[in-house]
C-alpha positions in Angstrom: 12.9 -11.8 -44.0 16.3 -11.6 -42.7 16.0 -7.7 -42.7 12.7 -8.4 -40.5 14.7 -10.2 -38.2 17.4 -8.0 -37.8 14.9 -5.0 -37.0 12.8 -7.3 -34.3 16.3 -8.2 -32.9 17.6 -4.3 -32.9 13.7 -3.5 -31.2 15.2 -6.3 -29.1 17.9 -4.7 -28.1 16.8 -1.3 -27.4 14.2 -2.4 -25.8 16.0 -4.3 -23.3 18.6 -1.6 -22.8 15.6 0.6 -21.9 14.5 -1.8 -19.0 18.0 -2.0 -17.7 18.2 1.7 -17.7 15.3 2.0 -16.0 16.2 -0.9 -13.0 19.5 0.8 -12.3 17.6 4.4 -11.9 15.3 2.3 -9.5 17.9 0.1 -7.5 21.0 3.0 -7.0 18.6 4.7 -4.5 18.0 1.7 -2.4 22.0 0.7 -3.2 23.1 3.8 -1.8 20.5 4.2 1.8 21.5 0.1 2.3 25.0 0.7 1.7 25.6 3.8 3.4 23.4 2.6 6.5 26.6 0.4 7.5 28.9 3.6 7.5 30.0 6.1 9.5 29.1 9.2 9.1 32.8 10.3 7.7 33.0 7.7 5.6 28.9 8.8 4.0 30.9 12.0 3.7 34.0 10.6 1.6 32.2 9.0 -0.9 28.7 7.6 -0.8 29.3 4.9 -3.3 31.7 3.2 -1.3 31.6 -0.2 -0.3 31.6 0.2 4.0 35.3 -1.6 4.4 36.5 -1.6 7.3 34.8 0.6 9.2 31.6 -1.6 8.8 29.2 -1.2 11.7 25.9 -2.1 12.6 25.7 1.0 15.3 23.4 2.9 13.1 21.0 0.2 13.2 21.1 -0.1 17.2 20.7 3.8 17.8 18.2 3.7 15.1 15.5 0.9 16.6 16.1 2.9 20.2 15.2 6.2 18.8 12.6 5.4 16.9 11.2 2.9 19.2 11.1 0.9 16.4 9.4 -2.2 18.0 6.2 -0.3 18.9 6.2 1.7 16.1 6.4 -1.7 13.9 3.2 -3.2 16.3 1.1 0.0 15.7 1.6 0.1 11.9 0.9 -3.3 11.5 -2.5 -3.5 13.4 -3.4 -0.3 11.5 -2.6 -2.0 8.5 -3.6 -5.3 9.0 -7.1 -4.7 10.3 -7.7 -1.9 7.8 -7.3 -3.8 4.8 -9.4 -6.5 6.4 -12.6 -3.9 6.6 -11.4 -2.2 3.3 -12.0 -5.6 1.4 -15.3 -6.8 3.2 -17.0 -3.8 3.3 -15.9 -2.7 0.0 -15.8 -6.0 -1.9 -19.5 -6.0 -0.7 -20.4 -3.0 -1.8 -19.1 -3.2 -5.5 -21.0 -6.7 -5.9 -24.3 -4.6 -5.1 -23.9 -2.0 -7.0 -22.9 -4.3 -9.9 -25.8 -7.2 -9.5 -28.1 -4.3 -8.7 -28.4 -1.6 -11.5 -31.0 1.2 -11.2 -30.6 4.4 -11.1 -30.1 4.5 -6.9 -26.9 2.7 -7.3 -25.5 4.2 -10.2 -25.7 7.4 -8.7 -23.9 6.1 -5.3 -21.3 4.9 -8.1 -20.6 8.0 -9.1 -20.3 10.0 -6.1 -17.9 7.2 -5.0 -15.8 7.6 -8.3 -16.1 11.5 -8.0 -14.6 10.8 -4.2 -11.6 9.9 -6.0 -10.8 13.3 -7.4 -10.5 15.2 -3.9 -7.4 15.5 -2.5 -6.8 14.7 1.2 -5.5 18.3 1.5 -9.1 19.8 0.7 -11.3 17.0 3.3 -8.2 18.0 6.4 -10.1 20.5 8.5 -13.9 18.9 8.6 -11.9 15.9 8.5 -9.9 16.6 12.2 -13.4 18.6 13.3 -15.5 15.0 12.6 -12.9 12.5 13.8 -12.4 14.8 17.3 -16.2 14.9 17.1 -16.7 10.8 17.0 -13.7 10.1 19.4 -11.7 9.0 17.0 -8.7 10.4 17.8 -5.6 8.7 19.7 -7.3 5.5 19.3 -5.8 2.5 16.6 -9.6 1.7 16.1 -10.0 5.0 14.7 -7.5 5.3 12.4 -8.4 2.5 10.8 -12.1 3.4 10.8 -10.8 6.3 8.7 -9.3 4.3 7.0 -11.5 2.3 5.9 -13.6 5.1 4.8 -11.1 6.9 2.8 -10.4 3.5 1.0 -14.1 3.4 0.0 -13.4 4.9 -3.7 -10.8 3.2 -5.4 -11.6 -0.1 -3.7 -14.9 -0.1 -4.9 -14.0 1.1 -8.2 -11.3 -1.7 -8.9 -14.1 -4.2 -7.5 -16.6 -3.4 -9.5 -15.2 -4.0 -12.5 -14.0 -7.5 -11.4 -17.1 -8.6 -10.6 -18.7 -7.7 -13.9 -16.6 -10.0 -15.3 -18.1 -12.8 -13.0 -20.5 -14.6 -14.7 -24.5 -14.4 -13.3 -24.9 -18.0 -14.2 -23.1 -19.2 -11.3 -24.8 -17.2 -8.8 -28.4 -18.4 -10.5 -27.0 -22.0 -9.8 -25.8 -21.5 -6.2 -29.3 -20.1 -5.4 -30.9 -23.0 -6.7 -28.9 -25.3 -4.9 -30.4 -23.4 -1.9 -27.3 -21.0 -1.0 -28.8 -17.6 0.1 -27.1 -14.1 -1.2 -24.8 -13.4 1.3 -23.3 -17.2 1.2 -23.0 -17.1 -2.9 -21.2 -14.2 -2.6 -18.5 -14.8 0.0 -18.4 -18.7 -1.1 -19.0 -18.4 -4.9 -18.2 -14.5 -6.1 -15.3 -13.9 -3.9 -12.9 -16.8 -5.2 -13.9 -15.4 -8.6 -12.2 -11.8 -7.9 -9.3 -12.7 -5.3 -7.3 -11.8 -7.8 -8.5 -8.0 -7.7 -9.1 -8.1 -4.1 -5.5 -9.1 -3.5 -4.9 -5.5 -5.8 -7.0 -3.5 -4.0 -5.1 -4.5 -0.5 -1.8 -4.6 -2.3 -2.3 -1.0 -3.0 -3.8 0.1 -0.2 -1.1 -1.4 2.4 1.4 0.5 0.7 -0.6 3.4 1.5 -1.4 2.7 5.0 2.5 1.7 5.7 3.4 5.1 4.4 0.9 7.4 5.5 2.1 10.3 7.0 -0.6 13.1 6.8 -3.6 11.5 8.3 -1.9 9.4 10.9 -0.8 12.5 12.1 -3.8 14.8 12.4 -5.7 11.8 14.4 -2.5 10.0 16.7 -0.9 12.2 18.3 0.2 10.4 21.7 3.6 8.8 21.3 2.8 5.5 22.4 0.5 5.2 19.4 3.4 7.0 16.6 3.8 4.9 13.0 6.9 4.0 11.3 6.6 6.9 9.1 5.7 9.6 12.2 8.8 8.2 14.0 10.6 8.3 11.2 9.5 12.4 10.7 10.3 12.7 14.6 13.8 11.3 14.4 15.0 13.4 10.7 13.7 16.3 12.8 15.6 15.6 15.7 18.8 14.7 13.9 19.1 16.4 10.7 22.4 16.0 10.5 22.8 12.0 11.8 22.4 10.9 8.0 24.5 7.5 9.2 21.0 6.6 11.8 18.8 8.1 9.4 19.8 6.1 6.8 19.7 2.6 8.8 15.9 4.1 10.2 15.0 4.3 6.5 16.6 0.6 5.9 14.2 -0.6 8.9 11.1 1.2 7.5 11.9 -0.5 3.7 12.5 -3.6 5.3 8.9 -5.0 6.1 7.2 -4.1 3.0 10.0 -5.8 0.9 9.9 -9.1 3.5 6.2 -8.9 2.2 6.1 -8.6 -1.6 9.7 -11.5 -1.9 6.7 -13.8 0.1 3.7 -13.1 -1.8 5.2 -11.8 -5.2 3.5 -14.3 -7.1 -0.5 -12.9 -5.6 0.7 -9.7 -6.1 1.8 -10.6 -9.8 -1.5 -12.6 -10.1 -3.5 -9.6 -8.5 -1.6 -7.4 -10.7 -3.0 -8.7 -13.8 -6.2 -9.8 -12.7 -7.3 -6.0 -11.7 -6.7 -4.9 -15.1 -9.6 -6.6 -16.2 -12.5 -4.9 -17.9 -16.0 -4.8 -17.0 
């Protein structure tokens, strides 16, 4: 017994050591773009490990929101985000309780061409892509973007849905439709609390894709009223290569959001964490 002990205290042990490890190889990244965005550019130079010191400034941060117009760029990646995570859940929400609460051989088969979706790259859709958004005026419009959005978020949405409502149990829906609630209000009012926890996964996931997207917003805004964070960002490393002291505080402004987000709703995206690993 005590040798038992000893061992589960050494797995312990190394275990833990593992996880630390693995934080610091996480953090120094972040340590050194936070740090080094309150430098000068001789001082990044010097040593980037370096506490600022003295020559602490906040200059970097000042050129950085002028040149990347920061502001507008924040506004346009929000709304992109915002509204298409809101279609990406009702639409696809919706269409993974169907497909679950109606098996035949139809739906199984829109299943799996859904699920096969997943295995394309974005690199192999890009040219009927840009040919079918320029076709349906979808270019250089918000609305569009997140129209494409909301299509390209079809796949995995649905396929992290689906399995959360299998878990659902049909006896509930049978008694809200006896107690005279039609389809549409047992799902939104009795099957969607049920899976929040999935549905906060799926737009988890797919906000840190639309805050990061670089590719598609590209090919379909191209006016520079209507430039992302992440387009901005590319604009500015091309423009000033060498500026690492305002490239670094840009980067700082474009982390800064997304980690405002997860410190507010870490404990959903914990929940939703756990609840999407469910299986149907």
């Amino acid at each position: 017994m005590v040798g038992l002990g000893i061992r589960k205290r050494l797995s312990l042990g190394i275990w833990t050591a593992f996880l630390v490890l693995c934080l610091v190889i996480v953090l120094v990244p972040f340590y050194i773009i936070v740090i080094n965005s309150f430098k000068i550019y001789a001082d990044i130079s010097k040593d980037i490990f370096a506490w600022p010191g003295r020559n602490f400034t906040t200059i970097n941060y000042q050129e950085a929101w002028r040149r990347l117009n920061f502001a507008n760029s924040l506004k346009n990646t929000a709304i992109i985000s915002i509204f298409s995570n809101f279609g990406g859940v009702v639409f696809c929400s919706m269409c993974g309780y169907w497909i679950t609460r109606h098996p035949n051989k139809f739906t199984k088969c829109c299943f799996y061409i859904i699920i096969a979706f997943m295995a394309i790259p974005f690199q192999a859709l890009m040219i009927p892509f840009a040919r079918l958004t320029t076709k349906l005026s979808l270019s250089n419009s918000l609305f569009g973007m997140v129209i494409c959005f909301w299509a390209m978020t079809v796949s995995l949405s649905t396929f992290i849905i689906t399995g959360a409502v299998k878990a659902v149990p049909q006896e509930i829906e049978s008694a809200a439709l006896i107690d005279g609630c039609n389809p549409l209000r047992t799902y939104w009012f009795v099957v969607f609390p049920q899976i929040k926890g999935s549905v906060f996964t799926v737009a988890t996931i797919n906000t840190l894709w639309f805050w990061n997207d670089y590719l598609m917003t590209q090919m379909v805004l191209s006016k520079n009223s209507l430039r992302t964070i992440q387009i901005s960002m590319q604009s500015l490393f091309n423009e000033a290569f060498f500026a690492w002291d305002v490239a670094l505080a840009a980067l700082t402004l474009s982390i800064l959001p997304l980690f405002i987000f997860f410190v507010i709703a870490q404990k959903q995206v914990l929940a939703g964490a756990s609840a999407g690993a469910v299986k149907g």
